[in-house]
C-alpha positions as CSV (number, residue, x, y, z in Angstrom):
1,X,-11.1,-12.1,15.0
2,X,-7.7,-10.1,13.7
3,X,-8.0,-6.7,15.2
4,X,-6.7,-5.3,11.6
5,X,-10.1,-5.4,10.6
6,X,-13.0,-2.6,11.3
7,X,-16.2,-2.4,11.4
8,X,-18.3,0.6,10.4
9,X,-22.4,-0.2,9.7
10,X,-21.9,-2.6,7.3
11,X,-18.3,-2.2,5.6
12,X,-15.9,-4.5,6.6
13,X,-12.4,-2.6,5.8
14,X,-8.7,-4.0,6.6
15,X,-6.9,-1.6,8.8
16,X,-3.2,-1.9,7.5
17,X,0.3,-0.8,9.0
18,X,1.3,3.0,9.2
19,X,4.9,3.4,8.1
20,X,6.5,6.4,8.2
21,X,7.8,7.9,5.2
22,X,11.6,8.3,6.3
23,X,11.7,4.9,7.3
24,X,11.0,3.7,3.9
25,X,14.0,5.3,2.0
26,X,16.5,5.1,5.1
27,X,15.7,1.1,5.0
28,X,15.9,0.8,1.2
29,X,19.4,2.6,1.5
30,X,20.8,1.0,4.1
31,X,19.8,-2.6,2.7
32,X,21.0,-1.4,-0.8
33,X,17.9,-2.1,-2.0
34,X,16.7,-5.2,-0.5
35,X,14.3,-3.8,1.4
36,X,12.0,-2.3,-1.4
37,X,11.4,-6.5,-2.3
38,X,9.9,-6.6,1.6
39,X,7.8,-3.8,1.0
40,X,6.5,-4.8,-2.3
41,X,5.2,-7.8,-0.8
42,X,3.8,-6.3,2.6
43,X,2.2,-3.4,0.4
44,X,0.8,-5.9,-2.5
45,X,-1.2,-7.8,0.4
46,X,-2.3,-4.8,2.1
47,X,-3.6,-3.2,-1.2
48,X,-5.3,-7.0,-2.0
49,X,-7.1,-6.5,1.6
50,X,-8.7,-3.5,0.3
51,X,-9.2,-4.0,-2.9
52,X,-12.5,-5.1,-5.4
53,X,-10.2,-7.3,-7.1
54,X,-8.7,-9.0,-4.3
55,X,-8.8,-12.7,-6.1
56,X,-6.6,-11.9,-8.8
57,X,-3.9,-10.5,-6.5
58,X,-1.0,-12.1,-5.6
59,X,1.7,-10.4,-3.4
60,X,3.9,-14.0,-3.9
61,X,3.5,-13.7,-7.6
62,X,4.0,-9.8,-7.9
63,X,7.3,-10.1,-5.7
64,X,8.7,-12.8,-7.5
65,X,8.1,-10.9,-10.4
66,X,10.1,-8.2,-9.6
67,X,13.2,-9.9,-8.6
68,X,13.4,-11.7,-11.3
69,X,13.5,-8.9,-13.1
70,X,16.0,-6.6,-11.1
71,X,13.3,-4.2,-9.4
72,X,12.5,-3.2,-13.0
73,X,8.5,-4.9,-12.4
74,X,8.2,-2.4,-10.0
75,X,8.0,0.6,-12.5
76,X,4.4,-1.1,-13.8
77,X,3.5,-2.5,-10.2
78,X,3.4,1.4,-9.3
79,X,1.5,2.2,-11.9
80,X,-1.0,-0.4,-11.5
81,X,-1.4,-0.9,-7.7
82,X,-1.6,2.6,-7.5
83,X,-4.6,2.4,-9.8
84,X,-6.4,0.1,-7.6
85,X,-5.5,1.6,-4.3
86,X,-7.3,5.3,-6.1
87,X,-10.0,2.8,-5.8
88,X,-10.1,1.7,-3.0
89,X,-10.3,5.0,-1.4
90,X,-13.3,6.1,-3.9
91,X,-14.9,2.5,-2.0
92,X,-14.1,3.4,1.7
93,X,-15.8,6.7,1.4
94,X,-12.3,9.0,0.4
95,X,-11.6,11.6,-2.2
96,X,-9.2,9.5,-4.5
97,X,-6.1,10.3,-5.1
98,X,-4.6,9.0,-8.6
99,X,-0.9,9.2,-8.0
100,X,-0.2,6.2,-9.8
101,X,1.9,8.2,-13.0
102,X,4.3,9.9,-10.5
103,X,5.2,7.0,-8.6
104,X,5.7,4.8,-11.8
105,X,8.2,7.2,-12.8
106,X,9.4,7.6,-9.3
107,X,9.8,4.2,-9.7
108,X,12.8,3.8,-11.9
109,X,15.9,1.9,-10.8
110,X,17.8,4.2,-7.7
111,X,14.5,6.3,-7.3
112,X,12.6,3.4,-6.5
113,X,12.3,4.1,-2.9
114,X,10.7,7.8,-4.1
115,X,7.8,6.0,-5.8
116,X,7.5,3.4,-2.6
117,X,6.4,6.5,-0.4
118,X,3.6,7.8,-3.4
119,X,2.1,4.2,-2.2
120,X,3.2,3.9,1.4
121,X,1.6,7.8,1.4
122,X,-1.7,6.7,-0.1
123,X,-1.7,3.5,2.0
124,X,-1.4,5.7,5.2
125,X,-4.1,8.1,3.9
126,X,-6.6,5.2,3.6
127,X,-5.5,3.7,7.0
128,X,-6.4,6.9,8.7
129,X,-9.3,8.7,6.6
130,X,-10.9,5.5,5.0
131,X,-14.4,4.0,5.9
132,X,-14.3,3.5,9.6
133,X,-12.8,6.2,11.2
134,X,-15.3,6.1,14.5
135,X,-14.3,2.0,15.1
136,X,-10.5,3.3,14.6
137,X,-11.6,5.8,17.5
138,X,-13.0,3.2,19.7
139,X,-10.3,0.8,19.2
140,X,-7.4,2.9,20.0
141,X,-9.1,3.7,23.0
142,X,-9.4,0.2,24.7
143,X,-5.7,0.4,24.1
C-alpha cells in the first residue's frame, strides 16, 4: 500500500508533502512564475486526497484552467480550495483555519506566490496536526 496514507482507528487520511515556505517563493521567482502552475497541480491533488468532495476535483482541469487564463484562475482557486482544505482540517480532528480571503487576495498577479504559502501553510498544518498523529509517530520511526 502507498505509505502516504495513515491509519488512525478507523480514519483513513492522506499524508501529503511538507514544503517549506521559502522554497515556494524562491522557486516561483527564479522560474518567473512557472513554478506556481507545478504547485497548483501538486496542491489541487493533495487537497482532493483530503477532501469530502474529492470526485468533483480535478487538479488536470484546475491547472489547465489557470493557464489558460494567465495565473488569473488562481485568485478564485485560493479562495475556493482554501475553503475546502478549512474543511478538511474540521474532518481530521483540527481547529480550522479559514484563510481562504487572504490568500485570494494574496493571490493577485506578482503576489501569487504570497497566497501559495496561505495554502502550502495550511497543507503543512494538516500534514503534521491532522487525524493520525500517533501512525505519523510510528512511521517515522521504522525510518
Amino acid at each position: 500500500m502507498n505509505s502516504h496514507w495513515l491509519y488512525h482507528t478507523n480514519i483513513l487520511m492522506y499524508d501529503g508533502e511538507h514544503r517549506p515556505l521559502i522554497l515556494i517563493i524562491l522557486f516561483s521567482i527564479i522560474s518567473v512564475g512557472f513554478f506556481n502552475f507545478y504547485w497548483l497541480y501538486i496542491a489541487t491533488y493533495e487537497i482532493k486526497q483530503v477532501s469530502a468532495d474529492s470526485d468533483k476535483i480535478k487538479p488536470g482541469v484546475e491547472t489547465f484552467l489557470a493557464i489558460i487564463t494567465a495565473g488569473l484562475y488562481i485568485i478564485y482557486w485560493s479562495y475556493k480550495y482554501n475553503k475546502l482544505l478549512s474543511e478538511a482540517q474540521r474532518t481530521h480532528k483540527m481547529t480550522p483555519q479559514d484563510v481562504s480571503l487572504p490568500a485570494a487576495i494574496f493571490s493577485l498577479p506578482v503576489l501569487t506566490c504570497i497566497g501559495m504559502c496561505f495554502t502550502q501553510y495550511q497543507l503543512n498544518r494538516l500534514w503534521k496536526y491532522g487525524t493520525a498523529p500517533e501512525a505519523k509517530k510510528k512511521r517515522n520511526k521504522k525510518k
